[in-house]
C-alpha positions as CSV (number, residue, x, y, z in Angstrom):
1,X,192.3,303.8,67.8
2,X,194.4,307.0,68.5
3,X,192.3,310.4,67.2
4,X,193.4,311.8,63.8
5,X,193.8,315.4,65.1
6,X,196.5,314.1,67.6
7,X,197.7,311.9,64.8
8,X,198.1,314.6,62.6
9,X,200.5,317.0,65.0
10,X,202.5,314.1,66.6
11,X,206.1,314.0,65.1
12,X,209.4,312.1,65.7
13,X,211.0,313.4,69.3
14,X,214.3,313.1,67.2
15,X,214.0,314.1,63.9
16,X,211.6,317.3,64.3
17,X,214.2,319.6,65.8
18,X,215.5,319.3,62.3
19,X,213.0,318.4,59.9
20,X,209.3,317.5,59.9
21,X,209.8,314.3,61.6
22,X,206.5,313.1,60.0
23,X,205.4,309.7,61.1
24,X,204.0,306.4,59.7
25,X,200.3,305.3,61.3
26,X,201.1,301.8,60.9
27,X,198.4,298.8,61.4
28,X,196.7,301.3,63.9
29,X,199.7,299.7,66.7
30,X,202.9,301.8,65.3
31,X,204.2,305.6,64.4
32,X,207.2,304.7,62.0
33,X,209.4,307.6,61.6
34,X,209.5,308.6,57.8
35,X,213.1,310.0,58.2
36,X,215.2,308.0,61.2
37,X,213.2,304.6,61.0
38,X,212.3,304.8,64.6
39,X,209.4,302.7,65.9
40,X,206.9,304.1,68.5
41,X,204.7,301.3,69.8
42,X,200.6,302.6,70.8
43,X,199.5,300.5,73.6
44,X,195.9,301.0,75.2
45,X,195.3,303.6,72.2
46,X,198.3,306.1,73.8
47,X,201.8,306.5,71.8
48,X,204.5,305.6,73.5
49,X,207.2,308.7,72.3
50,X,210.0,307.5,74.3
51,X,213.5,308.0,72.0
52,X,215.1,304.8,74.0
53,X,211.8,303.0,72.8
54,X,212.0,304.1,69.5
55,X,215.6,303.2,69.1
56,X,215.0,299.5,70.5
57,X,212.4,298.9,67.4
58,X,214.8,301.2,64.9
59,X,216.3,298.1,63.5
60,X,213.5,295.8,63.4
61,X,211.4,295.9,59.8
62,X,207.8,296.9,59.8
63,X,206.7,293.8,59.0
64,X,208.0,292.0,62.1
65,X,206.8,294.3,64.7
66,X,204.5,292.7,67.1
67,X,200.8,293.8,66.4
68,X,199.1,294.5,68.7
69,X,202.1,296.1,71.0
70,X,202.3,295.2,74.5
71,X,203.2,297.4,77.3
72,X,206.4,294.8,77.3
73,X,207.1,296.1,74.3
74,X,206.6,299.2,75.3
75,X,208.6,299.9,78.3
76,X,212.1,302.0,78.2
């Protein structure tokens, strides 16, 4: 489980040069971005923040991502 306080000031790499970026905790496995849709897989309780990550998942809807993430599923 990833610790609320980092939780809490993590953002989207993307989206918070422009806005607030704020992020989704998803099934304790995801941060969804709020405003791009980007998909940042946690593996071993560590968020994977990679934009070429993100952007591989952007398409895919919540409900299909893999739970838990792999570190195949994590790699850019």
């Amino acid at each position: 489980m990833v610790n609320q306080e980092l939780l809490d000031i993590l953002r989207c790499p993307n989206c918070v040069q422009e806005s607030e970026g704020l992020l989704e905790y998803y099934k304790e496995s995801w941060l969804i971005c709020q405003e791009c849709g980007r998909k940042y897989p946690i593996t071993e309780d560590i968020p994977v923040m990679l934009l070429d990550v993100g952007e591989r998942w952007q398409a895919t809807a919540k409900e299909q991502l893999p739970i838990p993430p792999t570190r195949e599923h994590a790699q850019a």
